[in-house]
C-alpha positions, 0 to 999 in steps of 0.5 A: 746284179748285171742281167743275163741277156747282157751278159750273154750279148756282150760278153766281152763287154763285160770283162772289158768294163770290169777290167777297169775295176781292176776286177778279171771277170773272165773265168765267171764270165765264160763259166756262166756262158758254158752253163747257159748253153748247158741249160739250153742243152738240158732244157731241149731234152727236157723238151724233147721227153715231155713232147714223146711223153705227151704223144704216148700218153694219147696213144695209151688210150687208143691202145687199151680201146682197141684191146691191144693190152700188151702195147698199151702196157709197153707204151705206159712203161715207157712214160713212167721212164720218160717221167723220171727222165723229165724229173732228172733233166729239171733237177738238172736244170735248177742245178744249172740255174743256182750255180748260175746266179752264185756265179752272177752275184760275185760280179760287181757292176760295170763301171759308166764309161767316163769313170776313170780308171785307176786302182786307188783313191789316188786315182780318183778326179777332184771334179771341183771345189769350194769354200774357204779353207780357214786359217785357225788360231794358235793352239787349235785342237783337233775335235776329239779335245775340243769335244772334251773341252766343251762337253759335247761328246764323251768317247770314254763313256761310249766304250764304257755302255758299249765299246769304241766307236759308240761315243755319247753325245751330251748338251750341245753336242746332242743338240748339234747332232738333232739341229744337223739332222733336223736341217738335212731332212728339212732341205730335202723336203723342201727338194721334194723329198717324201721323208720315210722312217724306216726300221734299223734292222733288215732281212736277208732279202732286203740286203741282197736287193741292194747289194749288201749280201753276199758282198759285206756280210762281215761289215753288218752287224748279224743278229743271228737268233732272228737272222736280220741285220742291222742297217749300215745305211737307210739307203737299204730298208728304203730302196727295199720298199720298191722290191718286188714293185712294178711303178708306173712310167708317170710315178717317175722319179721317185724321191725319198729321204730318210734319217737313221742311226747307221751300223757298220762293224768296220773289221780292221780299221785302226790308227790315227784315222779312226780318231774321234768322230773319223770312223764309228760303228754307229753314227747318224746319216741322212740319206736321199734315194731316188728311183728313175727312168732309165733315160734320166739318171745320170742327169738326175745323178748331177742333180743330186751332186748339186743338192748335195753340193748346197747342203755343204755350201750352207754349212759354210764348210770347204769341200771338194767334189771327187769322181771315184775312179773304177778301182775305188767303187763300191761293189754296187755303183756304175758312177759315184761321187764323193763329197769331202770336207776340209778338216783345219785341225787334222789337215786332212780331208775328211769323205762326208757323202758319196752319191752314186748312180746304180743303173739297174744292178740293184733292181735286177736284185729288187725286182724293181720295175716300171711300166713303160707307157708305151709298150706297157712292158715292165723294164728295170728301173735305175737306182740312185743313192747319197748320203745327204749328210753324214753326220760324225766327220761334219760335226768333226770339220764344223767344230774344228774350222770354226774354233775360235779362241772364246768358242765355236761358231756355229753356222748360220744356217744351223742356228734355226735349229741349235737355239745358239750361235756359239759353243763356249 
């Protein structure tokens, strides 16, 4: 959420940078200048009547000692009105204040200044590449026939327990799955990541602090009788660990890892895209978020796109790496990348991770603060978050560019935590 002392500064700021989101933010942004000023209005009356009502109130008791009755009498009659005037204007006042922030939560976050402009991922900018692409044999298959063949997921009997787009992983293709998460938390340990195992299921308050609501409420999964939801990234219960936190200028950067199942209800995909592993309603992921100082996170922002660069890299996948332009952003992001992997078979490329910096849009939210060792004044912290990896369309790009006519490979750098070098 931007904060309202930016707003107020730079407003035209404001709609200028969302404009290249493609996002008209005039209206919203005008409407809660007009509020403001008023609040400001409201709250000097509101000023105004305390201080009249604080004068009478020591003039009642000279009054009443002086025997003047009748003026006394007046003069509390008189405050009783002021009062319901004071009760009036703060009603006022917290009226202005909730329209304010519904208005302030439908603004998405203003893009960095070297984010692309743009409507589509057509606009995006391929920042650069690697890998190989490989050359597959004749008579490859896509991985929803090389899972069939070789028994490792079953999609039928997924929509059997539950329904499409919650497949069952079965032999090696559940060991593949453990051995990949297993790897991921292993590597971001070894970067300095303290692992968390977090809940799948989060409050309200969790899902506005990280952007999730009001945005894409009708993305999560609701369980209404308890009102929580379930997570479509760990990226929120984690991050939602620093709400309501001040942390201490020296603790920074924070650095956390953590893998879960993920929940995405996906209303409205459908087609040859949403094949297979391409889009599910729950799938595995690991996630890293770092929490940093201001100053440090567009530099901690490369760091991670690096990380994330070496994970794809070891797995021996192609990839290429894309800065989002504005209109492809999420709601929350001012910079994100995205990581996509080549798929042989569908010969296509396949998203895998996108590492985004927030700024202080989300800790506005959380109320994530650090204290500044100079001033010792708490200032809002910028938020970072990547995917490091997501799981389905790795399995789906592993399995089809290592296909081979007996079996498929399975990369070096996983066979630490597969127990096989083959899937035959």
């Amino acid at each position: 959420m931007l904060t309202i002392k930016y707003l107020n500064d730079r407003p035209e700021e404001v709609i200028e940078k969302l404009a290249k989101r493609n996002f008209d933010a005039s209206t919203i942004v005008n409407s809660i200048i007009e509020l403001r000023e008023k609040r400001n209005q409201t709250q000097t009356q509101a000023d105004l009547a305390k201080a009249e009502m604080n004068k009478l109130s020591k003039e009642i008791g000279i009054l009443f000692k002086d025997g003047k009755m009748e003026e006394a009498n007046h003069a509390k009659s008189l405050t009783a009105e002021l009062k319901d005037k004071i009760r009036e204007l703060d009603q006022v006042f917290n009226d202005i204040d909730d329209q304010v922030q519904a208005l302030l939560v439908q603004l998405p976050n203003v893009p960095h200044e070297s984010v692309p402009k743009g409507k589509s991922a057509d606009d995006n900018l391929v920042v650069r590449s690697g890998g190989t692409i490989p050359s597959l044999p004749e008579g490859s298959l896509p991985h929803w026939d090389l899972t069939t063949k070789y028994n490792l997921i079953d999609f039928e009997l997924g929509v059997k327990l539950t329904g499409a787009g919650f497949p069952v992983y079965r032999g090696k293709g559940a060991q593949m799955q453990r051995a990949l998460i297993n790897f991921f938390l292993n590597e971001a340990r070894e970067n300095g990541y303290e692992e968390i195992q977090p809940p799948l299921m989060v409050n309200e308050a969790s899902g506005f602090g990280t952007g999730q609501l009001p945005d894409k409420e009708g993305q999560m999964y609701h369980v209404s009788i308890d009102n929580l939801y379930l997570i479509p990234t760990a990226e929120v219960p984690v991050t939602n660990i620093y709400r309501d936190v001040i942390l201490d200028e020296e603790e920074l950067p924070v650095k956390n890892t953590a893998y879960s199942a993920c929940f995405r209800r996906e209303a409205g995909s459908y087609g040859k895209d949403v094949r297979g592993l391409n889009r599910l309603h729950q799938f595995d992921k690991v996630e890293i978020v770092q929490i940093a100082h201001p100053d440090q996170s567009y530099q901690i922002l490369e760091e991670m796109v690096n990380y994330v660069e070496s994970l794809v890299k070891k797995l021996e996948l192609p990839y290429r790496i894309v800065k989002l332009c504005g209109g492809d952003m999420g709601f929350t992001s001012a910079m994100t990348y995205d990581f996509e992997v080549w798929s042989a078979a569908q010969q296509k490329w396949l998203e895998v991770s996108s590492v985004s910096n927030f700024e202080s849009f989300q800790a506005n939210r959380l109320k994530l603060r650090y204290r500044d060792k100079n001033s010792k004044k708490p200032q809002l912290a910028h938020t970072l978050n990547g995917s490091a990896l997501a799981l389905p369309r790795i399995v789906a790009a592993l399995l089809e560019n290592n296909q081979t006519r007996d079996g498929i490979l399975i990369p070096e750098a996983l066979v630490r935590w597969t127990g096989f070098e083959k899937i035959s």
